[in-house]
Residue frames relative to the residue before (quaternion, step in Angstrom):
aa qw qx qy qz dx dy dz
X 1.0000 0.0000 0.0000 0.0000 0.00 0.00 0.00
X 0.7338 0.4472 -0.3139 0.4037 3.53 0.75 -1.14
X 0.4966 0.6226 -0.3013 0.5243 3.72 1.77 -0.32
X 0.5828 0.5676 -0.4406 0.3795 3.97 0.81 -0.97
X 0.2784 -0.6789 0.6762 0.0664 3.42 -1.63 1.20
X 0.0018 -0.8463 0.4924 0.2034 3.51 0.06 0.76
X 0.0539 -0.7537 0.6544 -0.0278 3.55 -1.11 0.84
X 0.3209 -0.8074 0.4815 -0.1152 3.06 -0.44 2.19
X 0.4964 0.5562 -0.4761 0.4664 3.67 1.32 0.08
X 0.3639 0.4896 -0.6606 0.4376 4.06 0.93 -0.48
X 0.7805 0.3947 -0.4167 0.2478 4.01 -0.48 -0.39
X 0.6165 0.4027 -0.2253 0.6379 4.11 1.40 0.02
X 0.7931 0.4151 -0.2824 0.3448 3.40 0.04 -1.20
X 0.6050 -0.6293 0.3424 0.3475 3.61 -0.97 0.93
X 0.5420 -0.0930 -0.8140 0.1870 1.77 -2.16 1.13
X 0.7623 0.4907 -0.3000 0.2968 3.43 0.35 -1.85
X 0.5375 0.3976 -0.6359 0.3856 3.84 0.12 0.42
X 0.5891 0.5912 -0.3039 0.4595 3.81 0.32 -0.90
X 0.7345 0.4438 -0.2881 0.4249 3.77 0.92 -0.51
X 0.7496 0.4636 -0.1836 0.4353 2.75 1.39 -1.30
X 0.4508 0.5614 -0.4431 0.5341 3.65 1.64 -0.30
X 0.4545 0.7690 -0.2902 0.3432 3.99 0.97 -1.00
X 0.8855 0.2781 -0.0740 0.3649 2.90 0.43 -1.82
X 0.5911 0.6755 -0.1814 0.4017 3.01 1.89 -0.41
X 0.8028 0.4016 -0.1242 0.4229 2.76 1.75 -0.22
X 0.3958 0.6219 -0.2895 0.6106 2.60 2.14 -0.20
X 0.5868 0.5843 -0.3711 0.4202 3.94 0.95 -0.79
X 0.4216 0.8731 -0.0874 0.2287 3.11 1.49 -1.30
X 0.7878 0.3221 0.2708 0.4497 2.13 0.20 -2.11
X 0.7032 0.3405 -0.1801 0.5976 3.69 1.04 -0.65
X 0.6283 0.3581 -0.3616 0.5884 3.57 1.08 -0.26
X 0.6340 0.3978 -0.4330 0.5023 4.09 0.29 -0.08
X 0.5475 0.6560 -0.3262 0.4042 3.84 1.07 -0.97
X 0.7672 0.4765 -0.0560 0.4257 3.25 0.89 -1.73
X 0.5061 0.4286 -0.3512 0.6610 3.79 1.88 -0.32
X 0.7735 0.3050 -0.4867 0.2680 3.66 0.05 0.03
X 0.5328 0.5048 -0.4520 0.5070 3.23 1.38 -0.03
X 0.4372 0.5930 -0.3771 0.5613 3.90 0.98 -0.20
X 0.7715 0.4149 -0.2241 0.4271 3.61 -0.47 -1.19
X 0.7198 0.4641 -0.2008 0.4756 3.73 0.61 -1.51
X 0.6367 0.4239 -0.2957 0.5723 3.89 0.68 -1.30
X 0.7725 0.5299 -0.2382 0.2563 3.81 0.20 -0.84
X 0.5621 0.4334 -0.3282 0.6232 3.26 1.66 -0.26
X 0.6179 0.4181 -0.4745 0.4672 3.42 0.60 -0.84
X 0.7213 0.4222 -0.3720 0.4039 4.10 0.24 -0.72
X 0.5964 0.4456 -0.3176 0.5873 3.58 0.90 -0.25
X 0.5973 0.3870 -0.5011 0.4923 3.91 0.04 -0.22
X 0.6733 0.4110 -0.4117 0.4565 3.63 0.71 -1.41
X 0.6043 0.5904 -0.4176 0.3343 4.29 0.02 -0.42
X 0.7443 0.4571 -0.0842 0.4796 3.35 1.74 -0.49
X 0.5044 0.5951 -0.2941 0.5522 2.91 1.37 -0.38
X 0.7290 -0.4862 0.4275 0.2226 3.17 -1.94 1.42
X 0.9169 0.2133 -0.2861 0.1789 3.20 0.77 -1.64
X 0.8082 -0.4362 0.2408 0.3139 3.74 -0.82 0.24
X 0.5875 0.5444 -0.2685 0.5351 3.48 1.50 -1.56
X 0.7031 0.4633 -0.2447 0.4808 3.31 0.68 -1.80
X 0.7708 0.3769 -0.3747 0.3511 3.90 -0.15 -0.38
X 0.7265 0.4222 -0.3401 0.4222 3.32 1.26 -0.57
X 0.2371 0.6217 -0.4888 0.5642 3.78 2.00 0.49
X 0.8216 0.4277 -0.2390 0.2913 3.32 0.03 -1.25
X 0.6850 0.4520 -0.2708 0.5032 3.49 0.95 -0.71
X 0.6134 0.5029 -0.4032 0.4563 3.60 1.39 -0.35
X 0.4123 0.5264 -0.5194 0.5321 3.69 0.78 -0.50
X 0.8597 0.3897 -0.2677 0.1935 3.04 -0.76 -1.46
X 0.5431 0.6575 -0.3120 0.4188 3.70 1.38 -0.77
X 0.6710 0.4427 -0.2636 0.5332 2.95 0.77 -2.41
X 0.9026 0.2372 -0.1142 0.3405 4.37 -0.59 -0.84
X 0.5133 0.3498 -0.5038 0.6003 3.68 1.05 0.76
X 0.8300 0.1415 -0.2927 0.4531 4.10 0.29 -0.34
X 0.5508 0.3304 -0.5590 0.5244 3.56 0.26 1.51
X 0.7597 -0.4701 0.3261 0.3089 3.18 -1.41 1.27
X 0.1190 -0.6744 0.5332 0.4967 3.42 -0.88 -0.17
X 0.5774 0.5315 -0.5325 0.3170 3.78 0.44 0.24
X 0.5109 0.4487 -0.5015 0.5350 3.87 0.98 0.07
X 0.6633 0.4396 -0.4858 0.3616 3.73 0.23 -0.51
X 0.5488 0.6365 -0.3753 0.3909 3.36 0.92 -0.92
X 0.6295 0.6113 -0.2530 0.4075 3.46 0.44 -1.39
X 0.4247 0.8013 -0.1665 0.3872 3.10 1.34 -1.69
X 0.8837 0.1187 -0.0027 0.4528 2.77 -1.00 -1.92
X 0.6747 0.3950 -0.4516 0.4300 4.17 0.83 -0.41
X 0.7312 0.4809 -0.2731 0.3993 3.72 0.43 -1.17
X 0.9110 0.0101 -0.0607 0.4078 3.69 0.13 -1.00
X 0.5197 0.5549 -0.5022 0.4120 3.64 0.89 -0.08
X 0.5916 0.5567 -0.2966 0.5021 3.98 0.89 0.25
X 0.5876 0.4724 -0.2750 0.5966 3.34 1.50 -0.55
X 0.5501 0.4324 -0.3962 0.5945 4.25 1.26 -0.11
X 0.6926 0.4311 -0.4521 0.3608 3.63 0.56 0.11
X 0.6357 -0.5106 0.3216 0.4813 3.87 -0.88 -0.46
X 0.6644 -0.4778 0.3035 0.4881 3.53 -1.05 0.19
X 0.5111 0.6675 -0.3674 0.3978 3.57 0.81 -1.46
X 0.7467 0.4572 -0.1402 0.4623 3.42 0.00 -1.98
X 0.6687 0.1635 -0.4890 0.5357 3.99 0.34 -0.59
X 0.6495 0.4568 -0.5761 0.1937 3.36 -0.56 -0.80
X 0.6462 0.4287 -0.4060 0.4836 4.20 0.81 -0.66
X 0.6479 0.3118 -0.4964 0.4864 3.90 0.24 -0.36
X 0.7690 0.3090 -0.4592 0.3198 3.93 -0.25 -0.21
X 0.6371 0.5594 -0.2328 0.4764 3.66 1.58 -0.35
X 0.7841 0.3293 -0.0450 0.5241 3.32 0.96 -1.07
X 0.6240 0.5015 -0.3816 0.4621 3.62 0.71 -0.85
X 0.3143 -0.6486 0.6553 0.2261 4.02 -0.59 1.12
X 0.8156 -0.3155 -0.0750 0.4791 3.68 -1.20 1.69
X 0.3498 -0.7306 0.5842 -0.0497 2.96 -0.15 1.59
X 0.6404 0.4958 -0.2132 0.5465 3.69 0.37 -1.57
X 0.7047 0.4524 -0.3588 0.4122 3.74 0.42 -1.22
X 0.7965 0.2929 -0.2360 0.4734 3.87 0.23 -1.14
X 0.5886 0.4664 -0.5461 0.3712 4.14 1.05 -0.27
X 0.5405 0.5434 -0.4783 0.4287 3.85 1.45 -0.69
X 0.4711 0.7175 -0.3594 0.3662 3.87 0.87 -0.68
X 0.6821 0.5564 -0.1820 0.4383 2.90 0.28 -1.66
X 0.9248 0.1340 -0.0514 0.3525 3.37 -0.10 -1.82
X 0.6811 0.3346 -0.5378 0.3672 3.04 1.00 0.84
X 0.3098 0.6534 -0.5068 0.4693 3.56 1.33 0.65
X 0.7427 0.5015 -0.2031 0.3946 3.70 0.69 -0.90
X 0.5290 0.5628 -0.3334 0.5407 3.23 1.49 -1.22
X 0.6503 0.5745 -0.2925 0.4019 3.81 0.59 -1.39
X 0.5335 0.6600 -0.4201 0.3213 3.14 0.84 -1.22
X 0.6130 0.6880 -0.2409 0.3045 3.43 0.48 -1.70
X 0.8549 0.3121 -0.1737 0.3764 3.00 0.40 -1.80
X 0.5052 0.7254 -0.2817 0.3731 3.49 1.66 -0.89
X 0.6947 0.4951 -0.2976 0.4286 3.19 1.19 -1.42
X 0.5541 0.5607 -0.5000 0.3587 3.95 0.95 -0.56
X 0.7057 0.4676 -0.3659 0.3866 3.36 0.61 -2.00
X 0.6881 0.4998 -0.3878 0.3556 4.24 0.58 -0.62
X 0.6450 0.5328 -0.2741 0.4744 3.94 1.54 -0.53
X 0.6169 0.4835 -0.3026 0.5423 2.86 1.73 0.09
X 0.4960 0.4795 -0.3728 0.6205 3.59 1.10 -0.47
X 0.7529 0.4592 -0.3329 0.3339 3.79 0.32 -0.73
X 0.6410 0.5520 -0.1818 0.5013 3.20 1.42 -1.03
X 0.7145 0.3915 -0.2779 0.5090 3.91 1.17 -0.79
X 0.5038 0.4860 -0.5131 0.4967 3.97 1.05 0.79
X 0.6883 -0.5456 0.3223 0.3531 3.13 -1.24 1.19
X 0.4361 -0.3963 0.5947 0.5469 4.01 -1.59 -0.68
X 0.5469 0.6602 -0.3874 0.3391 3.95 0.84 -0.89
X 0.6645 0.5046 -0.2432 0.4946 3.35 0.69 -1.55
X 0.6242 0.4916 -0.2841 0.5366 4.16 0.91 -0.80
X 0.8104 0.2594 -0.3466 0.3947 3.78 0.39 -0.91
X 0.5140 0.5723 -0.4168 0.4844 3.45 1.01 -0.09
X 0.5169 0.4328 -0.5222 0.5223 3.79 0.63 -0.25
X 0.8382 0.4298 -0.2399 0.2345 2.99 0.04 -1.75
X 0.7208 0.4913 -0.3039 0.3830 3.41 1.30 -0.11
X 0.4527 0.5453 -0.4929 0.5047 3.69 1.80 0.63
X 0.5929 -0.5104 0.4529 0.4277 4.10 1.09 0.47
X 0.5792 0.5853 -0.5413 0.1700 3.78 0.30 0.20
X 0.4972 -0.7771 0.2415 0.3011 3.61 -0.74 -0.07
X 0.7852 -0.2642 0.0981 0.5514 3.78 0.09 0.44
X 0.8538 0.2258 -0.1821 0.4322 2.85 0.51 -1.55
X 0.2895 0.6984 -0.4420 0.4828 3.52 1.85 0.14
X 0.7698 0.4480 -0.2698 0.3659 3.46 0.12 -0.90
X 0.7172 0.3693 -0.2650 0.5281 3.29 0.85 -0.80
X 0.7056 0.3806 -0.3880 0.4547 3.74 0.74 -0.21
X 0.8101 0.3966 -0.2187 0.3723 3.67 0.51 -0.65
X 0.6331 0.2167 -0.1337 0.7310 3.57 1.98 -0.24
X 0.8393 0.3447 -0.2472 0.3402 3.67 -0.69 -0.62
X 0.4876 0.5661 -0.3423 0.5698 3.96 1.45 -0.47
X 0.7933 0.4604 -0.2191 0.3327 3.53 0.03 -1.22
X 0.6105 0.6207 -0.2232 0.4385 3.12 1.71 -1.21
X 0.7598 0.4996 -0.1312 0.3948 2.96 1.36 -1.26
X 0.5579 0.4973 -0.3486 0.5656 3.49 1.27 -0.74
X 0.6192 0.3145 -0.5248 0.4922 3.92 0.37 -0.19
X 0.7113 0.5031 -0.3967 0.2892 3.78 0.00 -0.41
X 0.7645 0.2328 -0.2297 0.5555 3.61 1.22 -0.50
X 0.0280 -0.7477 0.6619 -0.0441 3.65 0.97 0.57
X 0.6578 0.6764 -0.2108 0.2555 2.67 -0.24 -2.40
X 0.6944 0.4226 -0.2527 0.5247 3.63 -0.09 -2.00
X 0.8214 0.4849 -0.2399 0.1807 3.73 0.47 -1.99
X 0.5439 0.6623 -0.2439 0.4540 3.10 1.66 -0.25
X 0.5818 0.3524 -0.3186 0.6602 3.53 1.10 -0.80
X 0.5585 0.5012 -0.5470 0.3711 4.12 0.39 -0.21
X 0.7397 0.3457 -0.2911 0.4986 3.57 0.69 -1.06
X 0.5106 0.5358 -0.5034 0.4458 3.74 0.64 -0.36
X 0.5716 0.6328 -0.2943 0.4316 3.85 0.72 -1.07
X 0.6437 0.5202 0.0182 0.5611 3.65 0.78 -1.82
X 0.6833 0.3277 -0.2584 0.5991 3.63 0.53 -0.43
X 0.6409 0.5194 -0.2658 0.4988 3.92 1.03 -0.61
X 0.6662 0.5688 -0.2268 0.4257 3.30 0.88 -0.95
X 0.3903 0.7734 -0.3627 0.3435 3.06 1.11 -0.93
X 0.6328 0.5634 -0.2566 0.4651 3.55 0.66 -1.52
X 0.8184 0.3328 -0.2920 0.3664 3.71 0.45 -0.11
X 0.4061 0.4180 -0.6319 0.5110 3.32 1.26 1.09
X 0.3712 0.5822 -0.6838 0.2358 3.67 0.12 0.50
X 0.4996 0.5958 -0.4064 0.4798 3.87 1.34 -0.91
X 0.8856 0.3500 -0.1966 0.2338 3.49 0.15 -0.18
X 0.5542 -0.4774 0.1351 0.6684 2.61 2.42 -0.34
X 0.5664 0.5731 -0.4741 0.3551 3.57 0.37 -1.17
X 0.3757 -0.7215 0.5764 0.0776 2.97 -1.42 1.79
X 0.0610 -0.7939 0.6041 -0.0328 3.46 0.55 1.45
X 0.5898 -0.3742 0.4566 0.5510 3.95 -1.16 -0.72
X 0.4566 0.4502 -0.5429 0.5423 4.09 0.36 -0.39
X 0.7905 0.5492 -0.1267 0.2398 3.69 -0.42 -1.16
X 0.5934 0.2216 -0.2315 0.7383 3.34 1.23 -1.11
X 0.4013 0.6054 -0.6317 0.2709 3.92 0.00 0.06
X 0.8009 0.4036 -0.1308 0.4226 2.62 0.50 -2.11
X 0.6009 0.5549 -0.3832 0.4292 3.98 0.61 -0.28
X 0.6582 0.3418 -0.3589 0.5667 3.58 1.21 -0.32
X 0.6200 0.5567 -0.4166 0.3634 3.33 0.70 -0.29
X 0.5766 0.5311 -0.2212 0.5801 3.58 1.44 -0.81
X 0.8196 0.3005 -0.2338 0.4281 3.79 0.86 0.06
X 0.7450 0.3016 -0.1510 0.5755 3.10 1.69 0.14
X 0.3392 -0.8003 0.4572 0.1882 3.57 1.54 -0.13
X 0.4270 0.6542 -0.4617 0.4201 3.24 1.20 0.97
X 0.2012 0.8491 -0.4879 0.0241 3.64 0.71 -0.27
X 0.7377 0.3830 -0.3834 0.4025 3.74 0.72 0.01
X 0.5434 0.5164 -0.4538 0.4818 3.06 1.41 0.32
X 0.5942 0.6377 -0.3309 0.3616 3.54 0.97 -1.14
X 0.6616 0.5553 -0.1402 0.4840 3.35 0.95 -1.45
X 0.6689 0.2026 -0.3343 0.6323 4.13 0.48 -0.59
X 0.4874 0.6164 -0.5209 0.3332 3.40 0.41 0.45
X 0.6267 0.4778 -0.1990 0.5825 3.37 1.17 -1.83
X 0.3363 0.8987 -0.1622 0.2300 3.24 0.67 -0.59
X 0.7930 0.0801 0.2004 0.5697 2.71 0.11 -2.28
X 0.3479 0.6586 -0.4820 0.4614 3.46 1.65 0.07
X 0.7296 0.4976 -0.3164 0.3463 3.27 0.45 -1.67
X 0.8323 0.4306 -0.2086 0.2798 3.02 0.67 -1.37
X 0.4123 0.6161 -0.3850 0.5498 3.29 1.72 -0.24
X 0.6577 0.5161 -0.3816 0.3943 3.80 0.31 -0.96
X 0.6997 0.5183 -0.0990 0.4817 3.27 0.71 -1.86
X 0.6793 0.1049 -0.3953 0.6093 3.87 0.52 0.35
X 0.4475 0.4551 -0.6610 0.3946 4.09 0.06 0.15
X 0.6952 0.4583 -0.3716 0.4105 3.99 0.22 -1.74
X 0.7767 0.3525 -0.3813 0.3564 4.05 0.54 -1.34
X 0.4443 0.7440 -0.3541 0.3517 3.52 1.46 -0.11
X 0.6544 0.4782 -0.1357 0.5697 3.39 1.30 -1.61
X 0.7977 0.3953 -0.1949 0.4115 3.18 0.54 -0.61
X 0.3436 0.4765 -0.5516 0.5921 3.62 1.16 0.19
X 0.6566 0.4254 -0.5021 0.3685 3.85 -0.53 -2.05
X 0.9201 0.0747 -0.2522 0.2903 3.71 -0.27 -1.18
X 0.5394 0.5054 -0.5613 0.3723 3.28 0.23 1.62
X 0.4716 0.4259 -0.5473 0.5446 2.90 1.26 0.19
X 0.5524 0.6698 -0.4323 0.2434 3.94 0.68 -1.12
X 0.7510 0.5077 0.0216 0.4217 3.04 1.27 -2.08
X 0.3235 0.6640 -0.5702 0.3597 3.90 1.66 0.02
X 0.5275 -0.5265 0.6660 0.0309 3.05 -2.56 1.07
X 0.0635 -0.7358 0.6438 0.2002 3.43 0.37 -0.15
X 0.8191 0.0178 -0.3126 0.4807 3.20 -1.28 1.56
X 0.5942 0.4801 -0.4396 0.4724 3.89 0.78 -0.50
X 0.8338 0.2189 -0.2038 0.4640 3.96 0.38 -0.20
X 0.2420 -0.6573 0.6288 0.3376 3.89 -0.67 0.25
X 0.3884 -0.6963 0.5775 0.1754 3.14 -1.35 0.69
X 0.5134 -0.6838 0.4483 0.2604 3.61 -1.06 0.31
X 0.6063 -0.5257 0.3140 0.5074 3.55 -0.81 -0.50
């Protein structure tokens, strides 16, 4: 250590700036990719937890069992290594040959799905902490179920679990770092690849680093403004 020359341009100077912009955006991009499959799958699994009818709620509680209590790095494994091996030969050989970053959108997928799980609790709770009042009054301007839950009861709810939904995506945006196991040149990933060509690694690393952490207060930044934007007066106590 007391020998190490540190030389902080491995993080600008070609190749490795260009990689490391790369991976940042690829993180990006697969971690915003992976909240809309999160956000979209999770309301549908939360509406079903709430619903009257049986079939649907016990759908819903299976989702949520089977992919909130298994790792999300075994799913991963999962959905790249062997859930392709239940298809025919033909069919894998084009998604790992043909499918353009294959690794990049299967890491999508399953960790958009894993999320899914956890999203759907924090929204059955937002659904579950509006009154029965706040439901028969929808239901008594003639709208229909799913009226009620999109045009009154959704909105109500997303202000009430910001808070929770932010650390979900802050979580999801972290994760991210473990489709490096599979390839996906995220920032974890190209860190380590410049580090392996230049034997800098403590520079590479407080790089990735401060990416994260730069990302992760911009998103908790945005997201305070639009909860403060989005407050209920009287439906939420505020804090100091």
């Amino acid at each position: 250590m007391l020998n190490y020359t540190f030389d902080w341009s491995v993080l600008w100077r070609q190749p490795y700036g260009a990689m490391m912009l790369s991976g940042i955006w690829t993180t990006l991009t697969l971690s915003l990719a992976a909240w809309c499959v999160a956000v979209v799958l999770g309301i549908g699994v939360a509406a079903c937890r709430v619903f009257h009818n049986k079939c649907l709620r016990a759908l819903g509680l299976g989702y949520v069992l089977v992919f909130r209590n298994i790792p999300f790095l075994v799913q991963l494994f999962f959905w790249y290594f062997a859930a392709p091996l239940l298809l025919p030969r033909s069919i894998q050989d084009w998604m790992y040959d043909t499918v353009p970053e294959y690794a990049f959108w299967c890491g999508a997928t399953g960790l958009g799905m894993y999320t899914a799980s956890r999203v759907a609790e924090q929204f059955r709770a937002g659904f579950l902490a509006i009154s029965e009042d706040q439901y028969r009054a929808a239901y008594a301007t003639g709208l229909r179920p799913a009226q009620v839950y999109g045009y009154v009861i959704l909105p109500y709810a997303f202000r009430i679990i910001i808070p929770a939904f932010t650390t979900e995506f802050l979580t999801c945006f972290k994760n991210s770092a473990l489709t490096m196991t599979i390839g996906v040149m995220e920032i974890t990933h190209t860190a380590y690849i410049i580090d392996s060509f230049t034997w800098h690694g403590l520079e590479t690393t407080t790089a990735a680093s401060l990416c994260y952490l730069t990302i992760a207060q911009g998103v908790a930044l945005v997201m305070w403004r639009i909860e403060k934007w989005t407050t209920i007066p009287g439906l939420i106590r505020r804090g100091g």
